[in-house]
VOBA-1610 file (N, C-alpha, C; in pm, whole numbers, padded with zeros to 5 digits, always signed):
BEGIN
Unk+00081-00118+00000Unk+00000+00000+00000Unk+00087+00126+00000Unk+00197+00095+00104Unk+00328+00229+00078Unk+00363+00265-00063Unk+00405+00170-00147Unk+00413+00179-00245Unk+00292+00271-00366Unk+00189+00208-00342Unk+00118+00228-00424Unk+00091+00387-00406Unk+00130+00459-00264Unk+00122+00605-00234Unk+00239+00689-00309Unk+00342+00655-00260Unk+00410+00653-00346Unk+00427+00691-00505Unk+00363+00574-00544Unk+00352+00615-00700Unk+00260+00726-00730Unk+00121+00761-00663Unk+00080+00801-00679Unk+00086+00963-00660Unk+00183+01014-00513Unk+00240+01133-00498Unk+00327+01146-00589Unk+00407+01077-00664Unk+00473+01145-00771Unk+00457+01145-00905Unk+00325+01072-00947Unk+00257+01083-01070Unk+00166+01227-01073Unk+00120+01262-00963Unk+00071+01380-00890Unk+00175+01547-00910Unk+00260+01476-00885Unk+00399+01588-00858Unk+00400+01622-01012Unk+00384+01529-01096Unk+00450+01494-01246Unk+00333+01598-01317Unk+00191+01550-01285Unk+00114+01628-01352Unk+00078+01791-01344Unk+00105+01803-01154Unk+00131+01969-01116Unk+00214+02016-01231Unk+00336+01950-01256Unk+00389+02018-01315Unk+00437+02095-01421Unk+00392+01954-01517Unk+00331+01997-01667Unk+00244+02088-01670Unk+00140+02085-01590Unk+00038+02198-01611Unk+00093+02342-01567Unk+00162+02370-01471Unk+00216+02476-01393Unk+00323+02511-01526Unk+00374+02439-01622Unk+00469+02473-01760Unk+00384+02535-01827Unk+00326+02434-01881Unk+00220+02484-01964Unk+00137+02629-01972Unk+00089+02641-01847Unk+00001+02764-01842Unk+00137+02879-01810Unk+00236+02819-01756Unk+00315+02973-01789Unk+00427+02978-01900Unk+00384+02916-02011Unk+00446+02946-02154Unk+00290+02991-02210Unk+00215+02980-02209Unk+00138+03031-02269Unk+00046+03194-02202Unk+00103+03222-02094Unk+00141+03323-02077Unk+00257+03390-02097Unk+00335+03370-02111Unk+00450+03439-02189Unk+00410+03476-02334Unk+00333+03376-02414Unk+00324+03392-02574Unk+00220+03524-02559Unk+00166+03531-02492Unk+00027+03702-02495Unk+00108+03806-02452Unk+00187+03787-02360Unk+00292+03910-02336Unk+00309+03998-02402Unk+00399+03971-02519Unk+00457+04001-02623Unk+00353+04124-02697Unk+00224+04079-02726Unk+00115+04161-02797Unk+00075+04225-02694Unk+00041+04230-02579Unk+00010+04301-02520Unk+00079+04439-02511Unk+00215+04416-02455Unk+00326+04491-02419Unk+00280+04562-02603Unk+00262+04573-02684Unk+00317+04616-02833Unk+00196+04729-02782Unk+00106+04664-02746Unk-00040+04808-02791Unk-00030+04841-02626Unk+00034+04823-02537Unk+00038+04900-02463Unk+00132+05029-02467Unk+00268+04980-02514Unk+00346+05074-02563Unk+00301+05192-02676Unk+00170+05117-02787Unk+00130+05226-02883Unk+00050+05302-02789Unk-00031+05259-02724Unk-00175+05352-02653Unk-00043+05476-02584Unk+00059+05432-02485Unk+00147+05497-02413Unk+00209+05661-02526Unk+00226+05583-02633Unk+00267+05726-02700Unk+00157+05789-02767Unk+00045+05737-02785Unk-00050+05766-02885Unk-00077+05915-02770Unk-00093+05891-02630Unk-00169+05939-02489Unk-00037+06048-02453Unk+00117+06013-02511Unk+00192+06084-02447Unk+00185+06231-02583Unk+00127+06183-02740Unk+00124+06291-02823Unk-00013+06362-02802Unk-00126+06292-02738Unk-00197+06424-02745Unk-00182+06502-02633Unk-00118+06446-02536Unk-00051+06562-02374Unk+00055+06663-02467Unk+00122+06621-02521Unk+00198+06718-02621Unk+00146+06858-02682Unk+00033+06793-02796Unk+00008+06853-02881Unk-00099+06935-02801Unk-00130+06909-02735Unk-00224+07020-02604Unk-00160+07097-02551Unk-00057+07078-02432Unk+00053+07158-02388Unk+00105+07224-02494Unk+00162+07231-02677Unk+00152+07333-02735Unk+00069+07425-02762Unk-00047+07414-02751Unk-00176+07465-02839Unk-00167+07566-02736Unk-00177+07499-02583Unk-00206+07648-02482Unk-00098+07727-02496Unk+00013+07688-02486Unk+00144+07720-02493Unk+00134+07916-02601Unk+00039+07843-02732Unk+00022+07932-02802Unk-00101+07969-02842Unk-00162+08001-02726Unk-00322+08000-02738Unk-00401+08000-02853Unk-00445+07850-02865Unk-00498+07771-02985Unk-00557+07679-02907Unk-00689+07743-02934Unk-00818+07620-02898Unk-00838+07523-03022Unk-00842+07415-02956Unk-00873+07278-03059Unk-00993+07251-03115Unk-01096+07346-03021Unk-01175+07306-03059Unk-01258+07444-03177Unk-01178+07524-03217Unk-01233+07593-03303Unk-01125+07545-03476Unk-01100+07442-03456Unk-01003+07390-03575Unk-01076+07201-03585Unk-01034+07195-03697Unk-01031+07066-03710Unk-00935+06965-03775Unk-00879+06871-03642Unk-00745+06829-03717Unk-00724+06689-03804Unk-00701+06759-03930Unk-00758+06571-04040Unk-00562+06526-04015Unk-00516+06442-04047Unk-00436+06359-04034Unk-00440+06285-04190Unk-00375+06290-04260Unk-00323+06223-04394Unk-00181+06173-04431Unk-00154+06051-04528Unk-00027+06028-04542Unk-00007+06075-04646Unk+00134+06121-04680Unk+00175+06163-04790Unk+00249+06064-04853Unk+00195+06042-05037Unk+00296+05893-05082Unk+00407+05984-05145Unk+00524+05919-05198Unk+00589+05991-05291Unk+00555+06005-05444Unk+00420+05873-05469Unk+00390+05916-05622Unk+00323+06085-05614Unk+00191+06122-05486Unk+00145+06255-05526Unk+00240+06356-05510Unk+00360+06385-05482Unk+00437+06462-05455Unk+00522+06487-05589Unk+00523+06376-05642Unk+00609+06385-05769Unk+00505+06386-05871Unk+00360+06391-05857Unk+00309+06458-05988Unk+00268+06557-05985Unk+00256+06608-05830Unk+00284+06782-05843Unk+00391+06861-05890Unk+00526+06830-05806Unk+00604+06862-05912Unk+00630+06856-06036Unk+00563+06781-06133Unk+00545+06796-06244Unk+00485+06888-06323Unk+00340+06880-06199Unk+00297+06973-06335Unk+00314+07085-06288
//
């Protein structure tokens, strides 16, 4: 019967432990994405504290403007200079 305890506390031990692996590699793999859009939200939050602290800076209310945001490619740039 010693025996058979035995086997069984360390088939026990065996399975804690795989699982206790398991669930913390697969917390490690979400990390990674998390940390990415936490870091974007962090600057996204640190440019509009910025771009506020200028505006008063040079008294410019935001809210009598409206601010669009566009990318510039290098093809429209070079068919303005053209024509």
């Amino acid at each position: 019967m010693k025996k058979f305890k035995r086997i069984a506390y360390i088939i026990l031990i065996a399975i804690v432990a795989v699982l206790s692996l398991t669930i913390y590699t697969n917390a490690n793999k979400d990390n990674g994405e998390t940390e990415k859009e936490k870091v974007l939200s962090q600057i996204k939050y640190l440019e509009t504290k910025l771009v506020n602290l200028f505006n008063t800076m040079n008294n410019i209310k935001t809210t009598d403007y409206n601010i669009i945001v566009t990318e510039i490619s290098g093809e429209t740039s070079r068919k303005q200079f053209r024509k």
